[in-house]
C-alpha positions as CSV (number, residue, x, y, z in Angstrom):
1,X,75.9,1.8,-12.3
2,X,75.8,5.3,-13.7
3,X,73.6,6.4,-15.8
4,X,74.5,6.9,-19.7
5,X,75.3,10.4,-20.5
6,X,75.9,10.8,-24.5
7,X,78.8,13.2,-25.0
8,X,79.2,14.9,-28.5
9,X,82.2,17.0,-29.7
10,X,81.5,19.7,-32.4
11,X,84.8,19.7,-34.7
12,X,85.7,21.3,-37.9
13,X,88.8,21.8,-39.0
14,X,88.0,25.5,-40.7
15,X,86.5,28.3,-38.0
16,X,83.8,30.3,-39.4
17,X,81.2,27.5,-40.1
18,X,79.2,27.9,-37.1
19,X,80.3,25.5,-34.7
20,X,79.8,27.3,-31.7
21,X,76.5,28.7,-32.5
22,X,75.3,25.2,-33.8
23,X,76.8,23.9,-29.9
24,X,74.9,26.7,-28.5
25,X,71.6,26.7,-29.8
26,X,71.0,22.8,-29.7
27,X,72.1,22.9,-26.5
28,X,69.4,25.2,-25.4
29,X,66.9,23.6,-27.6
30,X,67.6,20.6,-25.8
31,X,67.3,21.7,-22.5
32,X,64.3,23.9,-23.3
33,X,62.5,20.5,-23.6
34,X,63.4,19.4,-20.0
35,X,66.8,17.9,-20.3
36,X,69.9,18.7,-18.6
37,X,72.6,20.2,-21.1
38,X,76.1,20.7,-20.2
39,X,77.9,22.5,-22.5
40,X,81.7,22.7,-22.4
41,X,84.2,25.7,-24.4
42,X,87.2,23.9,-25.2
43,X,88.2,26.9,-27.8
44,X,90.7,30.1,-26.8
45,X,88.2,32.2,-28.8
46,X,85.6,31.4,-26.0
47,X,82.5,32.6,-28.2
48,X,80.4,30.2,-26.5
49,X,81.6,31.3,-22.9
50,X,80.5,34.8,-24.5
51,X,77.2,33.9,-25.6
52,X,76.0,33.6,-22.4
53,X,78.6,35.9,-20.4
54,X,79.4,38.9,-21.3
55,X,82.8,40.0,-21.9
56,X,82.9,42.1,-18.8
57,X,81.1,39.4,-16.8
58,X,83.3,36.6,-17.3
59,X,86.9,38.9,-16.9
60,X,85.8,40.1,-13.6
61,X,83.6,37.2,-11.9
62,X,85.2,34.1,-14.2
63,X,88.5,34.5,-15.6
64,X,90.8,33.8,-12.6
65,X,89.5,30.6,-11.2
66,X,86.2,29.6,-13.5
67,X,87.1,27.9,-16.5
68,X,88.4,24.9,-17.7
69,X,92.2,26.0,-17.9
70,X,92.6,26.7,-14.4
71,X,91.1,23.2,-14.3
72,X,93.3,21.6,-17.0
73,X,96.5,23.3,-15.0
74,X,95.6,21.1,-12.1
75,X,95.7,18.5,-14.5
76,X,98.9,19.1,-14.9
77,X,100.1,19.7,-11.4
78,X,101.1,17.0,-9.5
79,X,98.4,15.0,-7.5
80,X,94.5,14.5,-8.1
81,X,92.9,16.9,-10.4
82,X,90.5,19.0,-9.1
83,X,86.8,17.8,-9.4
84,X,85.5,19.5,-13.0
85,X,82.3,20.1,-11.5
86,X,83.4,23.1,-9.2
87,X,84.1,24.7,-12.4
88,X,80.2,24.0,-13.1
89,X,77.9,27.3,-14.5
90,X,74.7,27.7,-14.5
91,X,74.1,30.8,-17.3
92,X,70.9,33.1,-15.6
93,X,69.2,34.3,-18.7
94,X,69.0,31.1,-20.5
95,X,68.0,29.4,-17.7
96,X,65.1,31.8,-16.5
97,X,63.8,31.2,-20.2
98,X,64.3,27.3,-20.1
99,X,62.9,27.3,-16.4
100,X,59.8,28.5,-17.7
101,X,59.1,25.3,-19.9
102,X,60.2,22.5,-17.4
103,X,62.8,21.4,-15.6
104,X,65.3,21.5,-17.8
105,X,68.5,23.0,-17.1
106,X,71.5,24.2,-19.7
107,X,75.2,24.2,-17.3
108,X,78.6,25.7,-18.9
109,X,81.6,25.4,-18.5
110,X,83.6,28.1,-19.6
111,X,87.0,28.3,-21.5
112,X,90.0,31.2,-21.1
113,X,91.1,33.4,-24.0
114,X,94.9,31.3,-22.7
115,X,93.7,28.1,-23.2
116,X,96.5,27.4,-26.3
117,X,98.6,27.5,-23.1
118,X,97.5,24.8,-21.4
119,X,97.5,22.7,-24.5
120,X,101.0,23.5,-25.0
121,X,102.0,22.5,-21.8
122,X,99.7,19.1,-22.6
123,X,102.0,18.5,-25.5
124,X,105.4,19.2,-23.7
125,X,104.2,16.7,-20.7
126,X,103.7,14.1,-23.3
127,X,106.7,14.9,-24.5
128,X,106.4,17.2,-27.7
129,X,104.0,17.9,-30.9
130,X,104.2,14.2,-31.5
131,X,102.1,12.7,-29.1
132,X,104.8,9.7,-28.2
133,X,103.0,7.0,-27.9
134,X,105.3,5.8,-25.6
135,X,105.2,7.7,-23.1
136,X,104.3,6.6,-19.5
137,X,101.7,9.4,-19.7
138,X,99.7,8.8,-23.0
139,X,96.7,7.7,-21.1
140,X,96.8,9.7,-18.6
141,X,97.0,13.2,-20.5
142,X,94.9,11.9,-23.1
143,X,91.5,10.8,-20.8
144,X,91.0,13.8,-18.1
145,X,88.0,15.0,-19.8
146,X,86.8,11.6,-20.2
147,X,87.4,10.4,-16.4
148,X,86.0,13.6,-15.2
149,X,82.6,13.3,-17.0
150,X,82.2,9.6,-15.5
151,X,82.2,10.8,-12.7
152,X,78.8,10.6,-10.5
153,X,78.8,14.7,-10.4
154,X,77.5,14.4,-13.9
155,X,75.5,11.2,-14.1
156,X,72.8,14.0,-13.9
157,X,73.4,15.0,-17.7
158,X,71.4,13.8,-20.8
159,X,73.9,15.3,-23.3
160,X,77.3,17.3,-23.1
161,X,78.0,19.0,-26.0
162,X,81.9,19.8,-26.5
163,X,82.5,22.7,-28.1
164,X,85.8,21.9,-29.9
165,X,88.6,24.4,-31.0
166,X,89.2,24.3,-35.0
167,X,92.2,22.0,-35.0
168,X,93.8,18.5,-33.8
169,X,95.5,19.4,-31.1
170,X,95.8,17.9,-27.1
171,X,93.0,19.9,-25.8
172,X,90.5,18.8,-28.5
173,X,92.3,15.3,-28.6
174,X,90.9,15.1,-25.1
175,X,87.5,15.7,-25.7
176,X,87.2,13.2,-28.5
177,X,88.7,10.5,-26.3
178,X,85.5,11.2,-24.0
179,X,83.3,11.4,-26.7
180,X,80.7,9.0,-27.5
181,X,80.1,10.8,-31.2
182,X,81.2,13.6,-33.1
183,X,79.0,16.3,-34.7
184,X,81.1,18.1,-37.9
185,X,79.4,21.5,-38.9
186,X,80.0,22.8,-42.2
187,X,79.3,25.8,-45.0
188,X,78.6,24.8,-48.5
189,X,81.6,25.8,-49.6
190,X,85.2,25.0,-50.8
191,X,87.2,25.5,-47.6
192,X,85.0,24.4,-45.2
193,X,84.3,21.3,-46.7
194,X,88.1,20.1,-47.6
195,X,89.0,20.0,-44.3
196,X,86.3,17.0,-43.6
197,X,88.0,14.0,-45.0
198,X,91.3,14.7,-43.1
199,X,89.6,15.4,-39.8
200,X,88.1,11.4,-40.7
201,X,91.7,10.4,-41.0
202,X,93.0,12.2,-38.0
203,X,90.1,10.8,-35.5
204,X,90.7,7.6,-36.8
205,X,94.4,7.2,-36.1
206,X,93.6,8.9,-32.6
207,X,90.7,6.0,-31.7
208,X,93.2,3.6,-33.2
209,X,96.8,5.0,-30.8
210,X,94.6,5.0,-27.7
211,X,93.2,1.6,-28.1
212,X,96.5,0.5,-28.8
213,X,98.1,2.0,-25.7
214,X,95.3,1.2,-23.7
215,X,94.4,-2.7,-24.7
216,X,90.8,-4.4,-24.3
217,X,88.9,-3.4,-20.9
218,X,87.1,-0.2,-20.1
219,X,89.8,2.7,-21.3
220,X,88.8,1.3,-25.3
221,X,87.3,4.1,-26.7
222,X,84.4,3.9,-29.6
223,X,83.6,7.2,-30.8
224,X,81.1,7.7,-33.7
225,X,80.7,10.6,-36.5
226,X,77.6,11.1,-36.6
227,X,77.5,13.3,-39.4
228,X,77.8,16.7,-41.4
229,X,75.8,19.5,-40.4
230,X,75.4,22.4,-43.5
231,X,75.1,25.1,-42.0
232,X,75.0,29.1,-43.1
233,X,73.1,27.8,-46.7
234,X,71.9,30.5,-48.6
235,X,69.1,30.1,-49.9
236,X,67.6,31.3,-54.1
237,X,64.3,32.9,-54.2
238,X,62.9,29.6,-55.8
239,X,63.3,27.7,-52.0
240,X,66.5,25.7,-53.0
241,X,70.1,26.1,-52.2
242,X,71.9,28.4,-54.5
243,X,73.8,27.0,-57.3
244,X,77.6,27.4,-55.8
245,X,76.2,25.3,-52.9
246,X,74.9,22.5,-54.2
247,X,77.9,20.7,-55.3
248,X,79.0,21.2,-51.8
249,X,76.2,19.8,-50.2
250,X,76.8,16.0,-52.0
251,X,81.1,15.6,-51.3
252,X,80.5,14.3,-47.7
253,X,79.1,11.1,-49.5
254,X,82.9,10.6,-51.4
255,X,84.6,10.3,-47.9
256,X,81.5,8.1,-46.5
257,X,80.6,10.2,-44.0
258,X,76.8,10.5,-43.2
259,X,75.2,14.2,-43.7
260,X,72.4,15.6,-41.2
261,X,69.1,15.7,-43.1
262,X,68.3,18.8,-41.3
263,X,70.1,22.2,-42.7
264,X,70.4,25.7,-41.5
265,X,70.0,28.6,-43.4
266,X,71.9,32.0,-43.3
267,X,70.4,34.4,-41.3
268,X,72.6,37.5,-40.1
269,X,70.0,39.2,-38.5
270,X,69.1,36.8,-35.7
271,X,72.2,35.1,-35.2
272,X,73.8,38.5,-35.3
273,X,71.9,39.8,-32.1
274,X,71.5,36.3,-30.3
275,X,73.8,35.8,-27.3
276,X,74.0,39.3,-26.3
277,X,71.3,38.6,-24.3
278,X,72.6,35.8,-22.8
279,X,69.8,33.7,-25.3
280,X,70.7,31.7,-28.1
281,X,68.6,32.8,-31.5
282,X,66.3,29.5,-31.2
283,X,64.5,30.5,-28.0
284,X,64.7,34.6,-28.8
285,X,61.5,35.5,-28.5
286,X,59.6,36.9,-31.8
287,X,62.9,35.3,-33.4
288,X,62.7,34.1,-37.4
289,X,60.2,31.2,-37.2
290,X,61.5,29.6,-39.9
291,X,65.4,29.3,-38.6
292,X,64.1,28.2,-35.0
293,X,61.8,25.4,-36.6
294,X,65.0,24.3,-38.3
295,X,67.2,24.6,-35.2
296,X,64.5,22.5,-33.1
297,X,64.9,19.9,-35.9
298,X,68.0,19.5,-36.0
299,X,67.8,19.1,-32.1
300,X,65.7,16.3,-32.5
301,X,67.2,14.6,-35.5
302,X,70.5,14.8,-32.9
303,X,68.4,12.7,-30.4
304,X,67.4,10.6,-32.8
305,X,71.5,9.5,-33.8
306,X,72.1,9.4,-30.4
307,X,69.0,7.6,-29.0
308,X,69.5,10.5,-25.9
């Protein structure tokens, strides 16, 4: 029997909360303490293919036969898909810094500025935007990420961190199906916050169609939400959140979903420059103590929910 690898989408419905950088530095974090991270871009924006690749780097060495959509297109083709592990990085920058610390390792793979194609052409083999749930091929479409990552190739992992795009469609459909929990980042604010009870609704019909169509035995599915993660808080000179935040910080509680004890603060500066190094801002050297303590925290309280 393999061993258990715990797999965690990072969703939000509204972009701009910090979803990638919370995927990236965690993951680092993580693998800075000796364990084996994969991390996986599932959004067209690619920011966290770009945080450890530079633009110029990933069009000329990556683009063409690297990421996951040439991988999801041979989803789509007829016969076996290929193996997802051939489409395996190992980042050199981050891992020279993680290297130093253990034997830890943090593994990408990368996504494709025309990924939104290949979920369109998910949705049309399933038969349009509806996802029929009759359709011979609900299953099939629906669990590629999840029968790839049981595969032996990645028994290896201790976490995989799915870095999801900000809506509901097939691509991030497939990574919640091969989820084990979900991690929801979030601002203190209006917009990012009204999103959170619908994305609750929407992950619980989707648990509740693929059960359906697939019946007791092995292809159930039992994802978790683990919780909210505030994120981007700014902070008043007294140490608390500022005012306009703090009604925020409560309305996960009406929608019973848990909250993250752990918060991150604001902080342009360092998570402005992190990544263009190929370094996420918690293992920047001579980086803002105070941020990286509460990135490492928020690592371990992860650990913690998932008993990783």
């Amino acid at each position: 029997m393999l061993p258990t690898v715990s797999v965690v989408s990072v969703i939000n419905y509204k972009g701009g909360v910090g979803k990638t950088t919370l995927t990236a530095n965690v993951g680092a974090e993580l693998a800075y303490r000796g364990r084996k991270v994969l991390l996986i871009d599932l959004d067209p924006q690619s920011s966290l293919t770009f945080s450890f690749y530079r633009p110029q780097t990933w069009e000329r060495e990556l683009a063409d036969e690297r990421t996951i959509l040439q991988w999801f297109g041979s989803v789509l083709a007829p016969g076996a898909p290929d193996d997802l592990a051939k489409y395996v990085l190992t980042p050199p920058e981050v891992n020279e810094l993680v290297g130093k610390n253990g034997a830890g390792r943090l593994d990408l793979v990368a996504s494709h500025l025309s990924l939104m194609d290949a979920d369109l052409d998910l949705a049309a083999d399933l038969g349009g935007s509806r996802f029929q749930h009759g359709s011979p091929r609900y299953l099939e479409l629906h669990r590629p990420l999840a029968d790839a990552l049981a595969g032996e190739a990645f028994a290896e992992y201790d976490v995989v961190l799915v870095d999801c795009p900000p809506n509901f469609t097939m691509v991030t459909r497939t990574a919640i199906v091969a989820s084990d929990h979900l991690l929801v980042p979030a601002k203190p604010d209006y917009l990012s916050t009204l999103g959170i009870d619908y994305l609750r609704r929407k992950f619980s019909e989707l648990v509740r169609d693929v059960n359906r169509v697939a019946g007791p035995g092995p292809m159930e599915i039992n994802p978790v939400i683990l919780g909210v993660v505030f994120n981007m808080i700014q902070y008043a000179s007294g140490g608390s959140p500022i005012i306009a935040a703090r009604n925020y910080l409560t309305m996960p509680d009406s929608v019973e979903i848990p909250v993250f004890d752990q918060r991150i603060r604001e902080n342009k500066t360092l998570f402005a420059a992190a990544g263009e190094q190929g370094v996420p801002a918690v293992l920047v050297p001579g980086g803002n103590v105070t941020v990286q303590y509460e990135l490492q925290q928020l690592a371990s309280e992860l650990l913690a929910k998932t008993r990783s």
